[in-house]
C-alpha positions as CSV (number, residue, x, y, z in Angstrom):
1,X,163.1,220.1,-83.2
2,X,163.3,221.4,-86.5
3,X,166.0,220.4,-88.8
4,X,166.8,217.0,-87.8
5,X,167.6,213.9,-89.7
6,X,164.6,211.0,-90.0
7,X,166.0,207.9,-88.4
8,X,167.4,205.4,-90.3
9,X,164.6,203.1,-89.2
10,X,161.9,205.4,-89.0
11,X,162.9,206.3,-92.6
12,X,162.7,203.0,-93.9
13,X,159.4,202.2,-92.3
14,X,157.9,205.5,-93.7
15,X,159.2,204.2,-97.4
16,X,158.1,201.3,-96.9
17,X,154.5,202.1,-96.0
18,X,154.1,204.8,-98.4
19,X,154.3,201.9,-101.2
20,X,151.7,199.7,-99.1
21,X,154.4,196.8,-98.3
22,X,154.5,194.8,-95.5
23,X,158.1,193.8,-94.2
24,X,158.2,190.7,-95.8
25,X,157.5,192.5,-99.2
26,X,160.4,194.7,-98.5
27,X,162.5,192.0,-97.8
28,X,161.6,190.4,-101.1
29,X,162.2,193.3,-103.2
30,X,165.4,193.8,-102.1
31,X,166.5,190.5,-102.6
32,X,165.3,191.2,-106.3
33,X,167.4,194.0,-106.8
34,X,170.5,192.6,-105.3
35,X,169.8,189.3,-107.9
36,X,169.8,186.8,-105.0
37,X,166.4,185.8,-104.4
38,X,167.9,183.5,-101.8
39,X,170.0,186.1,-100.0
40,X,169.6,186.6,-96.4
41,X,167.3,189.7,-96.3
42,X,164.4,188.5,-94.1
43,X,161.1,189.8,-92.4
44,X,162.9,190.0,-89.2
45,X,165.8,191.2,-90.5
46,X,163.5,194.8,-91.9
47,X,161.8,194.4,-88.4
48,X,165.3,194.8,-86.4
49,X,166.1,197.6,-88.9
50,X,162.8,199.6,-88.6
51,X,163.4,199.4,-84.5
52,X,166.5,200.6,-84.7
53,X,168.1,197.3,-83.6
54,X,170.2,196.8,-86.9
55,X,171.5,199.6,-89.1
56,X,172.9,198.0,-92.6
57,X,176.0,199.7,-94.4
58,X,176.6,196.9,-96.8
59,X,172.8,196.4,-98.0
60,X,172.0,200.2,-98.1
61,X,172.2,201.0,-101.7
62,X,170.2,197.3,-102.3
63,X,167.6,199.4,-99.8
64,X,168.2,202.4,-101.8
65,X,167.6,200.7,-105.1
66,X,164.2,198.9,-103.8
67,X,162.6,201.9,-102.7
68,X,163.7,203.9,-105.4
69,X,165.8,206.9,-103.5
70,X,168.8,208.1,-103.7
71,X,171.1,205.9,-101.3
72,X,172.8,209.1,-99.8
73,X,169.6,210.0,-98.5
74,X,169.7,206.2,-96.4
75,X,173.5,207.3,-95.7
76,X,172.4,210.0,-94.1
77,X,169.7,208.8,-91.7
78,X,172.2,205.8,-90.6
79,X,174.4,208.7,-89.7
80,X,172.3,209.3,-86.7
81,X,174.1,208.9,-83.4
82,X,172.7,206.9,-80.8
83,X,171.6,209.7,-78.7
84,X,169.8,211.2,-81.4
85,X,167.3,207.9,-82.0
86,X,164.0,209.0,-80.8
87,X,162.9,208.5,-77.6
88,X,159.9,206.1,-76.6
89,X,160.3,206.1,-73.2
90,X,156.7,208.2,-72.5
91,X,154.5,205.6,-74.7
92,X,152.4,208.9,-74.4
93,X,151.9,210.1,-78.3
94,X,148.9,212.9,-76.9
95,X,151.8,214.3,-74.8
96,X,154.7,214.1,-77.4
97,X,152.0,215.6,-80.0
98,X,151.6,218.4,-77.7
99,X,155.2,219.2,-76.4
100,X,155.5,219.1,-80.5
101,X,153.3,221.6,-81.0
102,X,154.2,224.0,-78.9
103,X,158.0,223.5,-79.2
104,X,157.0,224.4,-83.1
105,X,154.3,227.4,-81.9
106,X,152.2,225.7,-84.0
107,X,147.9,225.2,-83.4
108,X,146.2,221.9,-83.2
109,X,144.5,223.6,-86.2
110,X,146.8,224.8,-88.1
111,X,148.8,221.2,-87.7
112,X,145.2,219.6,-88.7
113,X,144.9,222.0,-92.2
114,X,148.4,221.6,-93.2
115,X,147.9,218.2,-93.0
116,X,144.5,217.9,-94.6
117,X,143.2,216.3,-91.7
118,X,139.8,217.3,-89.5
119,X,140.7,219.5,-86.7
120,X,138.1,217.3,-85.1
121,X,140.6,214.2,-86.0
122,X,143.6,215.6,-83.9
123,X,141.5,217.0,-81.2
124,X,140.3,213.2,-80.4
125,X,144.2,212.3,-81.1
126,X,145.4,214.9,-78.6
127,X,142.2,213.9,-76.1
128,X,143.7,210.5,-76.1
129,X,140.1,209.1,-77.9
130,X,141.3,208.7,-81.3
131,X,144.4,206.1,-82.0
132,X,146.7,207.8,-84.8
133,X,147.3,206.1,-87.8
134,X,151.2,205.6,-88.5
135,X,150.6,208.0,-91.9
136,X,149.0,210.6,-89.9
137,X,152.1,210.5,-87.4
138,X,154.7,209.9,-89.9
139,X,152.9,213.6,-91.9
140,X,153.8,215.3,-87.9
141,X,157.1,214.2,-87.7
142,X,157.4,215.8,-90.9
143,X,155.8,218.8,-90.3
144,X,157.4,219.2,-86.8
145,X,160.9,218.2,-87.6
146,X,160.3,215.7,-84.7
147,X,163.1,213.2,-86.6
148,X,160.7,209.8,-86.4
149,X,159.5,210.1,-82.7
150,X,156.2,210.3,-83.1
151,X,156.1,207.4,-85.8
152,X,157.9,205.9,-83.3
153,X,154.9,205.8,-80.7
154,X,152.7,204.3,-82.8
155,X,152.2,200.3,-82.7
156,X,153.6,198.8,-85.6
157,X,150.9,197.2,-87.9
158,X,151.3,195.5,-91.1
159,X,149.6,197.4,-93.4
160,X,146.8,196.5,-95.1
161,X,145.1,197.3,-98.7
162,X,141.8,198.0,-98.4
163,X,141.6,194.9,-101.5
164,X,144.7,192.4,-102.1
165,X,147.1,193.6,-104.1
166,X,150.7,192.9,-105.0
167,X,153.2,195.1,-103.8
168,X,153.5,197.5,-107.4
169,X,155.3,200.6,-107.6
170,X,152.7,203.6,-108.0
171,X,149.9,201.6,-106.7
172,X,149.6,202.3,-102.9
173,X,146.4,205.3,-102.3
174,X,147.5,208.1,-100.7
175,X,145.9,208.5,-97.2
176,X,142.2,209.9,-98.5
177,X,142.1,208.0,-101.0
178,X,143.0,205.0,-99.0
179,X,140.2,206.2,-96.1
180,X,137.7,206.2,-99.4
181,X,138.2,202.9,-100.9
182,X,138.5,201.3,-96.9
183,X,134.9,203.1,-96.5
184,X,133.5,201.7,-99.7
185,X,134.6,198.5,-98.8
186,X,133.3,198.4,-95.7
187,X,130.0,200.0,-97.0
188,X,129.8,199.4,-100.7
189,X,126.8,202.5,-100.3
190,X,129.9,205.0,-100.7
191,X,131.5,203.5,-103.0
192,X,132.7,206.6,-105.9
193,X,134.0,207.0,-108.6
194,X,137.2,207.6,-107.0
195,X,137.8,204.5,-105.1
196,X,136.5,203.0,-108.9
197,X,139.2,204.9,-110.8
198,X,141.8,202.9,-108.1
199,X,140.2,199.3,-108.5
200,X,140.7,200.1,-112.6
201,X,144.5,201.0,-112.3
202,X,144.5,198.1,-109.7
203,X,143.7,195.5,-112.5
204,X,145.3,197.4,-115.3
205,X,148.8,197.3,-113.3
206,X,147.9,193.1,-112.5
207,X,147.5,192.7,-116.1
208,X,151.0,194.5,-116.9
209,X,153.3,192.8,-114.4
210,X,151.6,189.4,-115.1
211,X,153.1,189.5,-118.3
212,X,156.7,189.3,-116.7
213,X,156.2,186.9,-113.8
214,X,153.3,185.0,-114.8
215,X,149.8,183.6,-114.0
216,X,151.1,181.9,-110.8
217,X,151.9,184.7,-108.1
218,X,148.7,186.8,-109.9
219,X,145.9,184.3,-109.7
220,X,144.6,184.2,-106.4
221,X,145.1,187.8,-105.7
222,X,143.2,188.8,-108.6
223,X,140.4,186.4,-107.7
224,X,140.1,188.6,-104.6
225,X,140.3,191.2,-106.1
226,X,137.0,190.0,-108.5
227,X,135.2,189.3,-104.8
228,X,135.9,192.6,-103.8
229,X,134.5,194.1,-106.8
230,X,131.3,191.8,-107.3
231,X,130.6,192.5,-103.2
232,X,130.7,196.6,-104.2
233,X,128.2,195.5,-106.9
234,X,125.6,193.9,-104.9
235,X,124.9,197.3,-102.7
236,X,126.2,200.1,-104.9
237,X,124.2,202.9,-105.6
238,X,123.0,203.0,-109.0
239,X,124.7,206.0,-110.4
240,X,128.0,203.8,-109.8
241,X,126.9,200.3,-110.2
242,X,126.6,200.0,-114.2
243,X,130.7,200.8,-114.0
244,X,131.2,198.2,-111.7
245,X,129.3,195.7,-113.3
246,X,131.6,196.5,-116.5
247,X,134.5,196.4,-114.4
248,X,133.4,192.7,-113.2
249,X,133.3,191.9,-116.3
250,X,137.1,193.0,-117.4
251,X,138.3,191.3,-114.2
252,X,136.5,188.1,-115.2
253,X,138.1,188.0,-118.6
254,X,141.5,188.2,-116.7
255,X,141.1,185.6,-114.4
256,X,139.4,183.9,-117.3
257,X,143.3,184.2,-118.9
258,X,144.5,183.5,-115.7
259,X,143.0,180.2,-115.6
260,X,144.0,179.1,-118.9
261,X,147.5,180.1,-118.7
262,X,148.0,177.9,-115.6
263,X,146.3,174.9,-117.6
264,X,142.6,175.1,-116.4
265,X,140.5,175.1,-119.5
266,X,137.6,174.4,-118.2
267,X,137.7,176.9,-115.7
268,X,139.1,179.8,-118.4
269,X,135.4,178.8,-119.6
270,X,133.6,178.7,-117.0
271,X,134.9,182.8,-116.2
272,X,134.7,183.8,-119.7
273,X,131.3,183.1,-119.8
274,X,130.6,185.0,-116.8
275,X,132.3,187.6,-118.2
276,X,130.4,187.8,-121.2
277,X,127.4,187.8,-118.9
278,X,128.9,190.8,-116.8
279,X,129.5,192.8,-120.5
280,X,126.1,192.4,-121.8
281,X,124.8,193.5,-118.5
282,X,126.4,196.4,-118.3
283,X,126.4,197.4,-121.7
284,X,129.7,196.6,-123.0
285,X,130.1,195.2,-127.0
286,X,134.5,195.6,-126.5
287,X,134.1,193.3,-123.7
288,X,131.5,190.6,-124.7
289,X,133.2,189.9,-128.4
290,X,136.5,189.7,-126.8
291,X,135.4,186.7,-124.3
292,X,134.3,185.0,-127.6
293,X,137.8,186.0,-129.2
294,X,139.4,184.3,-126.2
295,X,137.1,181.1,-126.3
296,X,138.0,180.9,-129.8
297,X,141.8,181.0,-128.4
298,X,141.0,177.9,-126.0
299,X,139.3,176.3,-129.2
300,X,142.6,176.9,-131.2
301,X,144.8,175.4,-128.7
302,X,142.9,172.3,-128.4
303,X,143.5,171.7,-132.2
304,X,139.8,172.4,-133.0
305,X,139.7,174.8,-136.3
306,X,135.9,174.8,-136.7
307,X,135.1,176.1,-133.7
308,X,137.7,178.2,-133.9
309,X,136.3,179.8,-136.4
310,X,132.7,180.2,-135.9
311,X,133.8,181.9,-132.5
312,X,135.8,184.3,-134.1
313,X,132.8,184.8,-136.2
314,X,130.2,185.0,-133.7
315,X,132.7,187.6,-132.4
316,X,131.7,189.7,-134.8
317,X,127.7,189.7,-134.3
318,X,127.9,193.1,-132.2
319,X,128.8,195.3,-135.6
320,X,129.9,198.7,-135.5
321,X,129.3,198.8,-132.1
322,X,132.6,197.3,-131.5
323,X,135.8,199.4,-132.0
324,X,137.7,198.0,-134.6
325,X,141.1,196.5,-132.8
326,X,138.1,193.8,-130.6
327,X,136.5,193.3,-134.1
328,X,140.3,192.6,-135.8
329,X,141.3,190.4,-133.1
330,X,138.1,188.3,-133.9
331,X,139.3,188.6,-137.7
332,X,142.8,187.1,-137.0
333,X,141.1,184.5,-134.6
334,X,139.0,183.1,-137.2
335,X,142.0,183.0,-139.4
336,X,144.0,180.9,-137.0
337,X,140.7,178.3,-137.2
338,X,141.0,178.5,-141.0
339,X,145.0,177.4,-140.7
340,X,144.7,175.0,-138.6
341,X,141.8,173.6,-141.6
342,X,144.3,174.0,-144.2
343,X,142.9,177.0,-145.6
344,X,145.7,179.3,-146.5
345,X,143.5,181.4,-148.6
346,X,141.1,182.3,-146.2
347,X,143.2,182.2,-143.2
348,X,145.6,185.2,-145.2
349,X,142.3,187.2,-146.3
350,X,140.8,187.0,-142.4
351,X,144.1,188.3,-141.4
352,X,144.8,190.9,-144.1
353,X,141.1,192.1,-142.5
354,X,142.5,192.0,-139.1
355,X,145.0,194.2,-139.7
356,X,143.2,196.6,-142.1
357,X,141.4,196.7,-138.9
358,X,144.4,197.2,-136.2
359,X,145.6,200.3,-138.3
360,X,142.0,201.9,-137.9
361,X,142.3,201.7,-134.4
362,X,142.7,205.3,-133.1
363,X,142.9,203.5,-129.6
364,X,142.4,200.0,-127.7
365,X,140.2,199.1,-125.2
366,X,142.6,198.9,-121.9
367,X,142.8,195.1,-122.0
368,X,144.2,194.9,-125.5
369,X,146.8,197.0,-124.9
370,X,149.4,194.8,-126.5
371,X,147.9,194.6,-129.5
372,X,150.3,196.7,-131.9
373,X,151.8,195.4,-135.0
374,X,154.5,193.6,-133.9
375,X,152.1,191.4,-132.0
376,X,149.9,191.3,-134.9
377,X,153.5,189.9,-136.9
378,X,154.1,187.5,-134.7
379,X,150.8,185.7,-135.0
380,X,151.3,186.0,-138.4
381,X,154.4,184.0,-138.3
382,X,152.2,181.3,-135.9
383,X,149.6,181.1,-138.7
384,X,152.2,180.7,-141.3
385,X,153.7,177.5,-139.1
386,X,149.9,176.1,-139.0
387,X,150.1,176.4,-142.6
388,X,153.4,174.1,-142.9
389,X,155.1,177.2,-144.2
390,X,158.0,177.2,-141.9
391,X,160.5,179.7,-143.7
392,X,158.1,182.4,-143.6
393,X,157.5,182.0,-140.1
394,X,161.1,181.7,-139.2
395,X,160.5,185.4,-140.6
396,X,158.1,186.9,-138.8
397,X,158.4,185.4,-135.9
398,X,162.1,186.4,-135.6
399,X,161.2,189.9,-136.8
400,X,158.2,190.1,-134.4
401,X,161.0,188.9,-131.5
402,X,163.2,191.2,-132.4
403,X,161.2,194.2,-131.2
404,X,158.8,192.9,-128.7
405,X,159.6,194.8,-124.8
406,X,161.9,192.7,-123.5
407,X,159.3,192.5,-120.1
408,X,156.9,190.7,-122.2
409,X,158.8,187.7,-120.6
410,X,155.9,185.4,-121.1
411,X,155.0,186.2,-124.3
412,X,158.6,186.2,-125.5
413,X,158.7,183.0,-124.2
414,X,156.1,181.2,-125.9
415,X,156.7,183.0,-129.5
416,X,160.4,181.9,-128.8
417,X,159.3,178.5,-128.5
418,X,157.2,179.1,-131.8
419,X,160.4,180.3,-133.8
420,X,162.2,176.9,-132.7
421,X,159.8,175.1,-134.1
422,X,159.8,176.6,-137.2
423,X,163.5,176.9,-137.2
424,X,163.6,172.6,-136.8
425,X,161.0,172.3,-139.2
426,X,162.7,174.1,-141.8
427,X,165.9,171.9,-141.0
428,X,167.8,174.8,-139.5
429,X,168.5,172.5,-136.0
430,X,171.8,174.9,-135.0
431,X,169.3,178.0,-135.0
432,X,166.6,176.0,-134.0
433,X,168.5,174.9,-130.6
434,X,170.1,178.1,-129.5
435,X,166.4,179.8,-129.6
436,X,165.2,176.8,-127.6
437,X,167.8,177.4,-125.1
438,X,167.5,181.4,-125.1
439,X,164.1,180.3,-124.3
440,X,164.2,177.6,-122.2
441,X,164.3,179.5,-118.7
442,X,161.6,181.7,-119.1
443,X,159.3,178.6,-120.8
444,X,159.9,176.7,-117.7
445,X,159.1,179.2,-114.8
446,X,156.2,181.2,-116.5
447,X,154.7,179.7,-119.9
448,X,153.9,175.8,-119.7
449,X,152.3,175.9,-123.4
450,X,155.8,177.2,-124.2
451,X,157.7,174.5,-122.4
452,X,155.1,171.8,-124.2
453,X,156.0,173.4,-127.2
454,X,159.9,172.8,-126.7
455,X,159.2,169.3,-125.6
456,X,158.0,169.4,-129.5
457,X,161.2,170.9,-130.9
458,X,163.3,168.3,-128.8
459,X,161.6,165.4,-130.4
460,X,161.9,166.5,-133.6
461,X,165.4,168.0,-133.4
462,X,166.2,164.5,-131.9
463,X,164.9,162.3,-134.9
464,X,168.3,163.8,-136.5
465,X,170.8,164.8,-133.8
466,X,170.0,163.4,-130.4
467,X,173.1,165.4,-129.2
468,X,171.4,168.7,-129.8
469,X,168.4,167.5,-128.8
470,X,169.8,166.4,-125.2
471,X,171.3,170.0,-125.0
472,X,167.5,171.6,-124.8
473,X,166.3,168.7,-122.9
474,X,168.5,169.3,-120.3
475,X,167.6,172.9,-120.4
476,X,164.1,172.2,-119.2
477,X,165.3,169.7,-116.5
478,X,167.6,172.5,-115.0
């Protein structure tokens, strides 16, 4: 048995599984990568492949390119001759496991510590008592060179997280730690500090990828993801439960965001408040002034300065204790509630502060980890527009642009939308249309505060050259 070539199905379906996708999720991604969301790559279609029922030539390297492999290595396994598909006709994967075994000379035992599995767990596989889980017989056909039979004989399931996520590159547990988060979440008395190290990366990856499709495809899985952790909470042992309780709190602030970046204000609110709650609970200063930074965000986009500004102040009650990039971003919050006041002077001294403060910072909390200084530039350049002083904002903000990643999509977006504005209001409408339109795509599919913000620049482009302002019009119609 040694030697042979995986299947071209069993291959994929091993890939696929590793990465905790379900078919549909495959067929998504490799729609992405081929830049035809709308191409006909469908759930079935993976299905028919997996069984052995299809074998693609054309789509291979769009295959190869999702999974992240070389796509000689899917070349090879659609190589396979018919003969050489494995064989399903027993149904019997006790017998198989054993003709394996001792094709291979190999122990039950010695199979079971290769594998880091129990010898207990393949004695009740081989007894017929235990159903194998399609790792466990995708790891054999590895081990035995048995070319995707075994894998073969197991039912297929659509695999499951142990909590909702998306389907992110990196994310999916290996098998123990997938056994140890599906026992902690089953009984939240075993939760450990492994399964908690997961649920972190598992928001801190959310955050990152929300940034380049937006809050729409991340909301309600991170809301379960929040349930998940707050029912861990309620019957954690106490060793562990302070952690959670923190880490509650850092999934509230982000569905907080979540909330407000799909319009609900009231609801942002509502969740940073619990937030805030969760922080002070479990000890947390970063946490609890940063929901009061963020409330003092909503404040500024309703056009309320004073309240703006004595949240960014309260932000600041908790002292030293706070590290100094969550008590800067409360700085340059209350300086945004001084601009939109009309007070240039303090507005430029509270953010002079703020970034005395950012370049202190020997590191960020993990929710702020945007925060560098061409962020910091940027809302620089959006304090200057507050303060009617378009040219200089024209300069930051194009400066700040010029350097951001380019997968801060949603971000680039909105601050786009900022330099248009400042572009028309300094009477530039030429510039001020082409960054409109540069951002118009991205405004309309991820950012609605940016596409409101364009709707601006079209009314005031148009007070002076309706045909320029019909060009961005019709780029947030399309």
């Amino acid at each position: 048995m040694s030697g042979q070539t995986t299947p071209l199905g069993a291959l994929i379906r091993r890939l696929r599984t590793q990465r905790g996708w379900s078919q549909q999720d495959l067929a998504n991604q490799v729609n992405r990568v081929a830049g035809d969301p709308g191409a006909a790559m469908t759930r079935e279609y993976v299905s028919n492949v997996e069984r052995g029922k299809r074998a693609p030539e054309q789509r291979l390297p769009d295959f190869a390119a999702a999974f992240g492999v070389p796509v000689e290595t899917l070349r090879r396994a659609r190589a396979r001759t018919a003969k050489d598909a494995p064989s399903t006709a027993s149904g019997d994967f006790p017998a198989e496991l054993q003709a394996g075994l001792l094709a291979e000379g190999i122990t039950a035992t010695a199979a079971a510590r290769a594998l880091g599995y129990s010898p207990a767990y393949i004695s009740r596989v081989l007894n017929g008592k235990q159903r194998p889980s399609l790792a466990f017989a995708q790891a054999l056909d590895d081990l035995l060179g048995a070319g995707g039979r075994l894998a073969a004989l197991v039912p297929e399931r659509a695999p499951r997280m142990p909590v909702p996520a998306l389907a992110l590159d990196g994310l999916a547990p290996d098998v123990e730690l997938f056994d140890r988060i599906s026992r902690a979440t089953a009984d939240p008395r075993r939760v450990d500090a492994h399964a908690i190290e997961w649920l972190e990366r598992c928001l801190a990856e959310h955050r990152r990828v929300e940034d380049e499709i937006g809050s729409g495809p991340v909301i309600g899985v991170v809301r379960a993801q929040l349930d998940a952790v707050m029912s861990l909470v309620r019957d954690a042992r106490p060793v562990v439960r302070g952690r959670l309780v923190g880490l509650a709190a850092e999934y509230g602030q982000f569905t907080a965001w979540l909330h407000n970046d799909s319009g609900d204000k009231q609801g942002a609110i509502g969740w940073y408040d619990r937030s805030h709650a969760w922080a002070v609970e479990a000890g947390d200063p970063d946490m609890a002034a940063t929901t009061l930074s963020m409330k003092a965000h909503i404040a500024w986009s309703l056009g309320d300065g004073q309240r703006t500004v004595q949240l960014g102040d309260a932000a600041r009650w908790y002292g030293d204790r706070v590290s100094p990039a969550v008590t800067g971003m409360a700085a340059q919050m209350a300086a945004r509630g001084h601009a939109l006041l009309g007070d240039a002077d303090e507005a430029r001294r509270q953010l002079d502060e703020a970034e005395r403060l950012l370049r202190m910072a020997a590191e960020n909390p993990d929710w702020l980890y945007f925060y560098d200084g061409v962020w910091f530039r940027a809302q620089r350049g959006m304090i200057e527009l507050d303060l009617g002083n378009s040219e200089r904002a024209v300069e930051l903000l194009g400066s700040a642009l010029d350097e951001m990643p380019a997968h801060y999509r949603r971000d680039r977006a909105w601050y786009g939308s900022c330099l248009a504005k400042a572009h028309a209001l300094a009477g530039d409408l030429d510039a001020a249309v082409g960054v409109a339109l540069e951002a118009a795509p991205d405004a309309r599919s991820l950012n609605r505060y940016a596409e409101d913000e364009l709707r601006g620049v079209v009314r005031t482009v148009r007070r002076r050259s309706p045909r320029l302002a019909a060009d961005v019009a019709d780029a947030l119609r399309t």
